[in-house]
N, CA and C atoms of all chains as a GROMACS GRO file, in nm:
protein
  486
    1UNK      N    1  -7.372   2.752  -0.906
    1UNK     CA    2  -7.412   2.889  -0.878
    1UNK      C    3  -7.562   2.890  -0.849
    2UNK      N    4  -7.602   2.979  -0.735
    2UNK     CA    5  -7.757   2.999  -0.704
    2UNK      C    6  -7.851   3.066  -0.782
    3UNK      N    7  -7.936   2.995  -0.820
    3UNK     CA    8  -8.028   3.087  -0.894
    3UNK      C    9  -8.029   3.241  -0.840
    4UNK      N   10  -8.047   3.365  -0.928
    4UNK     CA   11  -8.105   3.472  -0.860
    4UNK      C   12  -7.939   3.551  -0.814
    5UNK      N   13  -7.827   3.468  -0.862
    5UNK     CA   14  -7.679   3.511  -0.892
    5UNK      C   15  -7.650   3.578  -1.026
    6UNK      N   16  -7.546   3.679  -1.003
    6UNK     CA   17  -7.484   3.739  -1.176
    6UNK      C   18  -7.444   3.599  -1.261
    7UNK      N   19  -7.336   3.499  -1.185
    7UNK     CA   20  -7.319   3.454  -1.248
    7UNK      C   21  -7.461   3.333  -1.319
    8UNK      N   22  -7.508   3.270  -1.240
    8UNK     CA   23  -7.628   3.204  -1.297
    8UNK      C   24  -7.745   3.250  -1.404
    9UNK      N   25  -7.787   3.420  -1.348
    9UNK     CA   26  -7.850   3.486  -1.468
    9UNK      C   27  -7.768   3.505  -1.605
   10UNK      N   28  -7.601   3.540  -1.582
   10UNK     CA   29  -7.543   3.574  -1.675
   10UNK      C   30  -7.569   3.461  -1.808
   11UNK      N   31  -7.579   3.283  -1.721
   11UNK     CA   32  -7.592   3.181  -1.804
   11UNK      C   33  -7.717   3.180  -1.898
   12UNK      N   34  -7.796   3.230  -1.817
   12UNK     CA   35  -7.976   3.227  -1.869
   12UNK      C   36  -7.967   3.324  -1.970
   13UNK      N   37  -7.922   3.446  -1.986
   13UNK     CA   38  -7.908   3.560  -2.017
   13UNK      C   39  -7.860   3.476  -2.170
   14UNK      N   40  -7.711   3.437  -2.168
   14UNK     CA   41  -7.620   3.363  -2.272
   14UNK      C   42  -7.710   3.323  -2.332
   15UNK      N   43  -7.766   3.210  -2.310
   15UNK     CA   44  -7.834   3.119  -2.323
   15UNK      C   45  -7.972   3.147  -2.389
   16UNK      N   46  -8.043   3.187  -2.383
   16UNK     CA   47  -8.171   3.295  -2.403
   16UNK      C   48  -8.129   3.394  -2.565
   17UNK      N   49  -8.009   3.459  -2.547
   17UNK     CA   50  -8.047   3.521  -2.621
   17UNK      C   51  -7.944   3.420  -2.788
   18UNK      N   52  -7.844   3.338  -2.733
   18UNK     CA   53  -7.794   3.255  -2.832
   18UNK      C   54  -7.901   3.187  -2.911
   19UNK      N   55  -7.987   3.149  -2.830
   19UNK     CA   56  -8.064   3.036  -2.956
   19UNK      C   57  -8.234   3.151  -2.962
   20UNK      N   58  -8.304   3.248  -2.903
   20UNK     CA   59  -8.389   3.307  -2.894
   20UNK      C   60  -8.327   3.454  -2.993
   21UNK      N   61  -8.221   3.493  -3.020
   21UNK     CA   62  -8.198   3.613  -3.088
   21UNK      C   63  -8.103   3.595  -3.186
   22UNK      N   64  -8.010   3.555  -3.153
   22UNK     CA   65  -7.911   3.485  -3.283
   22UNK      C   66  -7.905   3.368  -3.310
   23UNK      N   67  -7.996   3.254  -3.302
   23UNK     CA   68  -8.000   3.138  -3.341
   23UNK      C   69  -7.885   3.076  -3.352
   24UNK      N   70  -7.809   3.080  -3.285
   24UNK     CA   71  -7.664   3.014  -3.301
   24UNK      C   72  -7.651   2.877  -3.251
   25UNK      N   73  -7.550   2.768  -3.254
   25UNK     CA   74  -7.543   2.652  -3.180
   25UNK      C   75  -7.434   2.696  -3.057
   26UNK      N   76  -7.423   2.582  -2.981
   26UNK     CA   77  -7.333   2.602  -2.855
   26UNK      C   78  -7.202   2.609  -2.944
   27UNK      N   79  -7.176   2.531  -3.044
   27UNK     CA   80  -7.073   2.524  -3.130
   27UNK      C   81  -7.010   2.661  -3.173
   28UNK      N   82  -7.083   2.682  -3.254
   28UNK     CA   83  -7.087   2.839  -3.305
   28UNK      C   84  -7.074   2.971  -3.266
   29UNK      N   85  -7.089   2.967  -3.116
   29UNK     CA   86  -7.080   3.056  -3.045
   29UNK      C   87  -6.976   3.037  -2.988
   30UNK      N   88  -6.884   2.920  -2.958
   30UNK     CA   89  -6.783   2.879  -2.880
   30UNK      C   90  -6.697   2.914  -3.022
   31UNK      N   91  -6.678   2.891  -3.107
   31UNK     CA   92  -6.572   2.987  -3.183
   31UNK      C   93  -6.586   3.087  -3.222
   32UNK      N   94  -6.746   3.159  -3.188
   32UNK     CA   95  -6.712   3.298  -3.237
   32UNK      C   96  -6.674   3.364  -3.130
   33UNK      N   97  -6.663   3.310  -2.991
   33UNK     CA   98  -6.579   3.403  -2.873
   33UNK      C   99  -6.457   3.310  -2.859
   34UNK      N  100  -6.410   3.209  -2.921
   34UNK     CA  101  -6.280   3.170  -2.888
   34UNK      C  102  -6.258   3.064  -2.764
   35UNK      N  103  -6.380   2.978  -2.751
   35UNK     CA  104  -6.428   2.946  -2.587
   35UNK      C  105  -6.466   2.818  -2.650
   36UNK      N  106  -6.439   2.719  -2.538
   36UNK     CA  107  -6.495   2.575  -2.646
   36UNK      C  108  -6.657   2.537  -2.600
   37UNK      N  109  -6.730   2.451  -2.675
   37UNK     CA  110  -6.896   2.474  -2.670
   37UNK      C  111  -6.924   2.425  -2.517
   38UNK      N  112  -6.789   2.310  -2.434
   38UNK     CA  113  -6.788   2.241  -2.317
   38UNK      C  114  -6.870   2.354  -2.185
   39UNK      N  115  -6.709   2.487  -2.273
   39UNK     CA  116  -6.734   2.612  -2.161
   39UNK      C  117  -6.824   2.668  -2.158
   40UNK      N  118  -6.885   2.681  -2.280
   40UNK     CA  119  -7.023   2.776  -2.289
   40UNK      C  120  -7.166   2.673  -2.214
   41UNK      N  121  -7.140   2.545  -2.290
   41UNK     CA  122  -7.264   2.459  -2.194
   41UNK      C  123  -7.247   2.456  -2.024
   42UNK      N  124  -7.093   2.487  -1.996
   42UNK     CA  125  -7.138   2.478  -1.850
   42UNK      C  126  -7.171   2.628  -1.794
   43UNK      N  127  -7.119   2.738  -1.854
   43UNK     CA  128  -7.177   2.901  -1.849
   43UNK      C  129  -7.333   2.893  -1.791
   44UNK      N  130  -7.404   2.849  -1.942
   44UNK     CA  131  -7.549   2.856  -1.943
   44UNK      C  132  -7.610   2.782  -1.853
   45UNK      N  133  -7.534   2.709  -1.800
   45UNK     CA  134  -7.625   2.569  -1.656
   45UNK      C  135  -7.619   2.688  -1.573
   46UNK      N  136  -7.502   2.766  -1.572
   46UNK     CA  137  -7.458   2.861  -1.404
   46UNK      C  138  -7.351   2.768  -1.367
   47UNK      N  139  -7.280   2.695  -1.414
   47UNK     CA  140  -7.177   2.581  -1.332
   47UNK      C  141  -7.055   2.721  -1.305
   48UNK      N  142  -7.054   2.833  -1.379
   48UNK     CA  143  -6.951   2.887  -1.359
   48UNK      C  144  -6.919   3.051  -1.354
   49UNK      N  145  -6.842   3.051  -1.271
   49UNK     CA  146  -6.850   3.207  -1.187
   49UNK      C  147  -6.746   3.287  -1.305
   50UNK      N  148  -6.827   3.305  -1.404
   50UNK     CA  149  -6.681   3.371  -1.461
   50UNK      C  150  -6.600   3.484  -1.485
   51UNK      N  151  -6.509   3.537  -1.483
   51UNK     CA  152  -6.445   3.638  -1.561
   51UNK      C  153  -6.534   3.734  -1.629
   52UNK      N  154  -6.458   3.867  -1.588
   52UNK     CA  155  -6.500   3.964  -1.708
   52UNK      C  156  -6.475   3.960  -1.850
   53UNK      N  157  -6.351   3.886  -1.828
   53UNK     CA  158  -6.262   3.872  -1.945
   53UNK      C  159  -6.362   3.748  -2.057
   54UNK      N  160  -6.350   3.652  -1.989
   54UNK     CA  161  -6.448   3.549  -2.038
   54UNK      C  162  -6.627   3.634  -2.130
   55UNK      N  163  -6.639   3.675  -2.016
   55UNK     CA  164  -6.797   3.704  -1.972
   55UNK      C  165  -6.782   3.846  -2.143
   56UNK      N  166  -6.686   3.952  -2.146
   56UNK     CA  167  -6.672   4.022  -2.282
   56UNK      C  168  -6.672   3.917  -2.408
   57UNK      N  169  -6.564   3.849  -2.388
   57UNK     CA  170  -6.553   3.740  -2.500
   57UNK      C  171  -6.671   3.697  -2.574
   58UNK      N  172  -6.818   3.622  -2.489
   58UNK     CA  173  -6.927   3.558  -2.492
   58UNK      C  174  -7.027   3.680  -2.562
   59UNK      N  175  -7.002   3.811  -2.489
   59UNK     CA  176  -7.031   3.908  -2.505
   59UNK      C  177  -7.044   3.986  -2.686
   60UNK      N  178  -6.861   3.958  -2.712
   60UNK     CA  179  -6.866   4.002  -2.859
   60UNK      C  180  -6.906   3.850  -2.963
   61UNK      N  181  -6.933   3.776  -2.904
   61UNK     CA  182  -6.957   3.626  -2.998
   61UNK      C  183  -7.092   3.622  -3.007
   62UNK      N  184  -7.144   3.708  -2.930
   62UNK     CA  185  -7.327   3.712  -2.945
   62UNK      C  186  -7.282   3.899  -3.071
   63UNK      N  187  -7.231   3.916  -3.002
   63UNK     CA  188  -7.263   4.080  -3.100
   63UNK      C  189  -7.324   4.187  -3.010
   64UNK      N  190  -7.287   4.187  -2.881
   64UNK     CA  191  -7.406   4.246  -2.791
   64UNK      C  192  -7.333   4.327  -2.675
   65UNK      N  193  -7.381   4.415  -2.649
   65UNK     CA  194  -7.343   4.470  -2.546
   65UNK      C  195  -7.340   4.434  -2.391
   66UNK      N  196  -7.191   4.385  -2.326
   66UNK     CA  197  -7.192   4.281  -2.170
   66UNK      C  198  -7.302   4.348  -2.146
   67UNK      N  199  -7.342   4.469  -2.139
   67UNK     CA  200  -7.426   4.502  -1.962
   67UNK      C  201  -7.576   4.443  -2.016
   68UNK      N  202  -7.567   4.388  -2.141
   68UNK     CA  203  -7.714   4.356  -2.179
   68UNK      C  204  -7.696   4.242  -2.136
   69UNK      N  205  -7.604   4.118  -2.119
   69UNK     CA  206  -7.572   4.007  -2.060
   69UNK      C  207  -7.589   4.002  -1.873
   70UNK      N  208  -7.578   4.083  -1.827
   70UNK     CA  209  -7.562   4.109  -1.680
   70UNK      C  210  -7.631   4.137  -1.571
   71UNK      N  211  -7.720   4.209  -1.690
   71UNK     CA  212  -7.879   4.239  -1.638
   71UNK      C  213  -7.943   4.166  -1.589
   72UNK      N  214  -8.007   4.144  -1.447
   72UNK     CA  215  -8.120   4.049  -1.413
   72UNK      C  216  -8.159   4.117  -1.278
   73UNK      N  217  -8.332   4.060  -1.254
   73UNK     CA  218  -8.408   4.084  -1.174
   73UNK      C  219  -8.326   4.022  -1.023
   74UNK      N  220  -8.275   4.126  -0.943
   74UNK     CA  221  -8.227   4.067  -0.811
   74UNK      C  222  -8.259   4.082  -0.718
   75UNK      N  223  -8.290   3.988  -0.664
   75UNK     CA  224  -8.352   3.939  -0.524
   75UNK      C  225  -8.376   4.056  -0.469
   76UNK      N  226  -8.504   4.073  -0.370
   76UNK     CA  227  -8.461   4.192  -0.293
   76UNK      C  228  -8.369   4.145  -0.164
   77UNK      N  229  -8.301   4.246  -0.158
   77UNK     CA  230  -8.196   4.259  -0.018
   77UNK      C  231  -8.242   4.131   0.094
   78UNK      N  232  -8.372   4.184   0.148
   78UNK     CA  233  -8.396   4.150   0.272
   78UNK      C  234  -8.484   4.034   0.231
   79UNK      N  235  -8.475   3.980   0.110
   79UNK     CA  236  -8.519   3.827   0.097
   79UNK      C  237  -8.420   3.758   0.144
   80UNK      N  238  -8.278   3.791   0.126
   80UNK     CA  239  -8.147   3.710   0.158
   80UNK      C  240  -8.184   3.671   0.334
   81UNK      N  241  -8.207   3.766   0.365
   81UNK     CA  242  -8.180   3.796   0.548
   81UNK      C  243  -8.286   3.719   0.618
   82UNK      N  244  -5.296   4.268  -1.659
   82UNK     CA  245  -5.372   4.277  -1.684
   82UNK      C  246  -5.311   4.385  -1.811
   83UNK      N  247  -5.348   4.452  -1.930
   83UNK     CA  248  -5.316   4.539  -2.036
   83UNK      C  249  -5.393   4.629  -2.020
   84UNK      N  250  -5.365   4.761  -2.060
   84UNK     CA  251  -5.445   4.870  -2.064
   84UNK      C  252  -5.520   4.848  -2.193
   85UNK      N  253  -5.634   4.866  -2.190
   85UNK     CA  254  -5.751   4.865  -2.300
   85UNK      C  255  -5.842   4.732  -2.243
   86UNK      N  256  -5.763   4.670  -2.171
   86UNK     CA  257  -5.815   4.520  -2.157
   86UNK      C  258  -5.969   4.555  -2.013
   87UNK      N  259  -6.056   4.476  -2.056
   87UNK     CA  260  -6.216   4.504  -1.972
   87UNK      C  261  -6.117   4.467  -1.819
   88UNK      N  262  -6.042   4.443  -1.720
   88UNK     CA  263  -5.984   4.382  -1.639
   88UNK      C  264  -5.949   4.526  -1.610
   89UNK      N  265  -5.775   4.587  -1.689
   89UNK     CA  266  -5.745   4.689  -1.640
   89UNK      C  267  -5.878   4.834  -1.683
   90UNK      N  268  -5.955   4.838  -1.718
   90UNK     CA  269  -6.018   4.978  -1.722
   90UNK      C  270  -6.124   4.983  -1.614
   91UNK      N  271  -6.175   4.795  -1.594
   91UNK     CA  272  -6.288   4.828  -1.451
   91UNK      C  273  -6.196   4.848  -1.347
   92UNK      N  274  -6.088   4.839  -1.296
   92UNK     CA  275  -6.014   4.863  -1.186
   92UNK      C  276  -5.996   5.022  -1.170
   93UNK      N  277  -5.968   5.095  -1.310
   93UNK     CA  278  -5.949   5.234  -1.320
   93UNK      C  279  -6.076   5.285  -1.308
   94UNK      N  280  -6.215   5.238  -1.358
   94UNK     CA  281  -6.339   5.311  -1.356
   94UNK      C  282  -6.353   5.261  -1.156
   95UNK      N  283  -6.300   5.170  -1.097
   95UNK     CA  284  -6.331   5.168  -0.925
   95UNK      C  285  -6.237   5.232  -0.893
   96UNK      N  286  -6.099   5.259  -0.912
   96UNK     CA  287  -5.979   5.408  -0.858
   96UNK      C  288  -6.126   5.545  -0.883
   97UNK      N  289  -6.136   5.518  -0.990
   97UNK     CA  290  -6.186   5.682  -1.018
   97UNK      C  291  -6.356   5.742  -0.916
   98UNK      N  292  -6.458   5.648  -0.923
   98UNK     CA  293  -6.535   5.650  -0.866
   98UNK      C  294  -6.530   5.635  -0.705
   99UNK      N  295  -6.457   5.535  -0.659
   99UNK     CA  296  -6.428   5.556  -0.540
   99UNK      C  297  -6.369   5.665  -0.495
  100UNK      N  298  -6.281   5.759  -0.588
  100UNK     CA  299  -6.175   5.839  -0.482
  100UNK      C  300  -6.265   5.985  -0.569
  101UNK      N  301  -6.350   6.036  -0.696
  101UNK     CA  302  -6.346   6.119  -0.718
  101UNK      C  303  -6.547   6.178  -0.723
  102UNK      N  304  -6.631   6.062  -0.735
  102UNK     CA  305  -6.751   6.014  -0.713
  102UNK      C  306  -6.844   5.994  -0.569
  103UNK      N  307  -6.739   5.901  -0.466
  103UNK     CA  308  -6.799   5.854  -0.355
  103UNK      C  309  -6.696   5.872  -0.235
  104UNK      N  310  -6.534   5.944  -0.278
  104UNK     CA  311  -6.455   6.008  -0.167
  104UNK      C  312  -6.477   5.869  -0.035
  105UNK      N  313  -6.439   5.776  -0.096
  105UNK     CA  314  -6.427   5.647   0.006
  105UNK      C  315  -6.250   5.611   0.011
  106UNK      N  316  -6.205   5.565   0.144
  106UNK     CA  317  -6.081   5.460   0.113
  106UNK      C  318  -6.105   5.362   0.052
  107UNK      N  319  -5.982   5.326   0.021
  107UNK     CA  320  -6.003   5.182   0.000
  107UNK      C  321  -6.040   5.095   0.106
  108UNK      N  322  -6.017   5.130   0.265
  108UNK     CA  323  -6.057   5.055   0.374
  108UNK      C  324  -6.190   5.046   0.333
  109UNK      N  325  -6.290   5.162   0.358
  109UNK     CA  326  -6.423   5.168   0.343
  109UNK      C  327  -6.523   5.086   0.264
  110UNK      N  328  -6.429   5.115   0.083
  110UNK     CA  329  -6.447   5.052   0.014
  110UNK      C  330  -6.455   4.893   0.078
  111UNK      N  331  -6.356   4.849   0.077
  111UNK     CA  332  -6.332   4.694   0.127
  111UNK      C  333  -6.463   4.692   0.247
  112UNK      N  334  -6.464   4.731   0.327
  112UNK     CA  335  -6.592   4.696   0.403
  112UNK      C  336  -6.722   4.701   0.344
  113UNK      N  337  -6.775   4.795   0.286
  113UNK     CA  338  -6.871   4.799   0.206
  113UNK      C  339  -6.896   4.681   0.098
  114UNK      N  340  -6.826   4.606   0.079
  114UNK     CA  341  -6.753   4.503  -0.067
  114UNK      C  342  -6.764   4.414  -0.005
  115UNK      N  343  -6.728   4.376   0.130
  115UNK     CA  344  -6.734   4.256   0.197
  115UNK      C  345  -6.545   4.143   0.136
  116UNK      N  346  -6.492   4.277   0.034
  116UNK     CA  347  -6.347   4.214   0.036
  116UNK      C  348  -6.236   4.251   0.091
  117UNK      N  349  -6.105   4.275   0.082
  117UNK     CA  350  -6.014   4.316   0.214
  117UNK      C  351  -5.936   4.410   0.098
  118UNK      N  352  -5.851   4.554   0.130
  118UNK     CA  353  -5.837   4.658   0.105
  118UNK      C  354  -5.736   4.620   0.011
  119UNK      N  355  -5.650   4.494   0.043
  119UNK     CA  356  -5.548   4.450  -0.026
  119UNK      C  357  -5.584   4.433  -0.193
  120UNK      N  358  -5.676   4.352  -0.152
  120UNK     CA  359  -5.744   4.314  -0.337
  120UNK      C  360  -5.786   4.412  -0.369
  121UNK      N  361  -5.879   4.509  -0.299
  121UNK     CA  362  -5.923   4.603  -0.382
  121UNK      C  363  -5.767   4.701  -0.478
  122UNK      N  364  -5.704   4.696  -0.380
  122UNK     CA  365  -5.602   4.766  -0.440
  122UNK      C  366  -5.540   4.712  -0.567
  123UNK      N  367  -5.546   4.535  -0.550
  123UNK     CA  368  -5.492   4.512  -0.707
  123UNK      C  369  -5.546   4.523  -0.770
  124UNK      N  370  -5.685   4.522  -0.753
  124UNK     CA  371  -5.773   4.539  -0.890
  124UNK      C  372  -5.774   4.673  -0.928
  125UNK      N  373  -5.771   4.764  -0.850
  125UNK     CA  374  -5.781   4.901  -0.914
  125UNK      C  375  -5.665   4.932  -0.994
  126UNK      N  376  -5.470   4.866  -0.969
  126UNK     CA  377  -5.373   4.888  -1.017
  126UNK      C  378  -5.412   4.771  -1.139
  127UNK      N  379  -5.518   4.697  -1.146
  127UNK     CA  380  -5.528   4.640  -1.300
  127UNK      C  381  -5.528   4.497  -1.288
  128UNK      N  382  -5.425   4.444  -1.189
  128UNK     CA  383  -5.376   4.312  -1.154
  128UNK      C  384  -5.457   4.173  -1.126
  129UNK      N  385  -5.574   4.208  -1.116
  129UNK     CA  386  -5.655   4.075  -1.116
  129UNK      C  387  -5.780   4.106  -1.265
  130UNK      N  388  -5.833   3.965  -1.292
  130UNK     CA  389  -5.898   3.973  -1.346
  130UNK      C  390  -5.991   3.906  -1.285
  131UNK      N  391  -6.106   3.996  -1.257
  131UNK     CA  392  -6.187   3.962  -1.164
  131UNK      C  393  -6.330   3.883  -1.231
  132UNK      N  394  -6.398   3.811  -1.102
  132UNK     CA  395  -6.527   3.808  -1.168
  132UNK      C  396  -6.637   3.838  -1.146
  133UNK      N  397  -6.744   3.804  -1.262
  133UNK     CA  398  -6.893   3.875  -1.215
  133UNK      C  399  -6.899   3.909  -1.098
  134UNK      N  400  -6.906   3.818  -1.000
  134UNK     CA  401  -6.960   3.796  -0.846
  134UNK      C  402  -6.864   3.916  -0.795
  135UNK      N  403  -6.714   3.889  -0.829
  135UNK     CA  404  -6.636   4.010  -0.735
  135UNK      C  405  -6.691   4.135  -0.755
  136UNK      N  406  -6.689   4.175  -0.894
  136UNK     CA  407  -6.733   4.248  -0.954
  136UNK      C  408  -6.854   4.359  -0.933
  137UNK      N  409  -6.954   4.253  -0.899
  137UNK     CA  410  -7.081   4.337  -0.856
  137UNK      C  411  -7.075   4.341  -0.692
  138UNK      N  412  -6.976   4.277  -0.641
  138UNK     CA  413  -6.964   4.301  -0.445
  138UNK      C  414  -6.933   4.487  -0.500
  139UNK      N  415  -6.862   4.504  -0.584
  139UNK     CA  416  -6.764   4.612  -0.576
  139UNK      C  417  -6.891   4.717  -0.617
  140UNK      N  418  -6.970   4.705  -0.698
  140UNK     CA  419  -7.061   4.780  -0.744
  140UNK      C  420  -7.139   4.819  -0.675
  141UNK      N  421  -7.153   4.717  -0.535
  141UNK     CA  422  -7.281   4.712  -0.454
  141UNK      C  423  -7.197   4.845  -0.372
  142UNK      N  424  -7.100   4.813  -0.339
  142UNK     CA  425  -7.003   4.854  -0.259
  142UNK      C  426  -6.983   5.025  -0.286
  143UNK      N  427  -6.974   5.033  -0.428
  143UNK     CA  428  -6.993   5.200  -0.490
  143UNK      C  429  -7.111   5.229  -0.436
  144UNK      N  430  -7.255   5.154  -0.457
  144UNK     CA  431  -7.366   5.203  -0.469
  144UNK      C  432  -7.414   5.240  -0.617
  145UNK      N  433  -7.294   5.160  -0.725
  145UNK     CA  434  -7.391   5.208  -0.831
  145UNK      C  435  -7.394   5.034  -0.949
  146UNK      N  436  -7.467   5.076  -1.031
  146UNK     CA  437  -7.444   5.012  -1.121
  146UNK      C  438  -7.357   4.935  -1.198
  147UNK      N  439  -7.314   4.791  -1.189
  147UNK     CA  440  -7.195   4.753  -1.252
  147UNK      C  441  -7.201   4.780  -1.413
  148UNK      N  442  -7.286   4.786  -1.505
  148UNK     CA  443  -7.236   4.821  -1.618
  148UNK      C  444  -7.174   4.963  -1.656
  149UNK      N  445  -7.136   5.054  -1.511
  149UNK     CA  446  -7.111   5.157  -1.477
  149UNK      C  447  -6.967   5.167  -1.472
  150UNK      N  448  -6.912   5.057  -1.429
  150UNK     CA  449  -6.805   5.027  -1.366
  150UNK      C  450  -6.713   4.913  -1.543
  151UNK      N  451  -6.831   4.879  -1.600
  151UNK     CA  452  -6.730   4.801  -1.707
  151UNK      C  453  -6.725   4.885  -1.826
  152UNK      N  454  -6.796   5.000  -1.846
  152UNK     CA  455  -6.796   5.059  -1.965
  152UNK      C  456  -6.632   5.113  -1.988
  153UNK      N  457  -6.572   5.120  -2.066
  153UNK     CA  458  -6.491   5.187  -2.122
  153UNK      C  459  -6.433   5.155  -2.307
  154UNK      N  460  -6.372   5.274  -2.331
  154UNK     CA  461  -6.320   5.287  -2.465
  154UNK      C  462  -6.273   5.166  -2.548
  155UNK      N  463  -6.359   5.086  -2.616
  155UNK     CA  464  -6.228   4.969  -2.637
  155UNK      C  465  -6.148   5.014  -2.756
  156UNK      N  466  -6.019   4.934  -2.768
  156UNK     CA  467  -5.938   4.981  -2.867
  156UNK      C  468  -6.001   4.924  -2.978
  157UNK      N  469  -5.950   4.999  -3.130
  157UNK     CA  470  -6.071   4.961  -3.231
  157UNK      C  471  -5.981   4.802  -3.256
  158UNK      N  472  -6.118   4.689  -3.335
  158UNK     CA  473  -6.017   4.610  -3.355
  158UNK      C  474  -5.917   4.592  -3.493
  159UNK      N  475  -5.883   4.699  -3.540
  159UNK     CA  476  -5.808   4.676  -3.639
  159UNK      C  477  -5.669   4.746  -3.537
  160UNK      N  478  -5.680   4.818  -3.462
  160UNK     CA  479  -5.592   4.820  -3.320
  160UNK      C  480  -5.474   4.711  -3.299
  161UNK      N  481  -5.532   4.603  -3.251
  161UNK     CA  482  -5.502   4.466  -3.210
  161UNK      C  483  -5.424   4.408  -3.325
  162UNK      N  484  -5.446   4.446  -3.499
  162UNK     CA  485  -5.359   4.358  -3.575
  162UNK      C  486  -5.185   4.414  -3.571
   0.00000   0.00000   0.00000
């Protein structure tokens, strides 16, 4: 996934606030959403475009509200073009 | 997809905004989305579980906000036992 993507920020986002707000391990977080630590380490690279379904899961295993996960600074438009 | 489930309620929060919010088809929709009228339609009847990336085409596509589009009621979890 490209930097400056939902899914790639979504990883940074994960990632950021797992070990920066809840101090958790990749471990720890992979059973508190039910997800193994494999899935969550490749989440946080951006290796993966995921699910809402997923993406809630990660969501209640941090304790946090998705749209606080989803949030990121995006490109402007006509940088793409 | 289940009713309560983040899958079927963003499909119902894009039925509702599209047809009662932004008075678009689903053709329109789909052009605006950059996806084809067909999918939009399953996702709004619940049937896919979509992701981030689809997700925010569809948001772009409203013109609004995707945490706009995922908010809804969840069932409590003592619900689920």
């Amino acid at each position: 996934m490209k930097k400056g993507t939902i899914s790639y920020e979504f990883g940074v986002n994960v990632h950021r606030i797992r070990t920066e707000v809840m101090d958790l391990t990749q471990e720890k977080l992979a059973e508190l959403s039910g997800l193994s630590s494999v899935y969550i380490g490749e989440i946080e690279r951006g290796m993966r475009n995921v699910s809402l379904e997923i993406a809630e899961k990660i969501a209640d295993g941090l304790s946090i509200d998705l749209c606080e996960l989803i949030k990121y600074d995006r490109p402007n438009q006509e940088d793409d073009e």
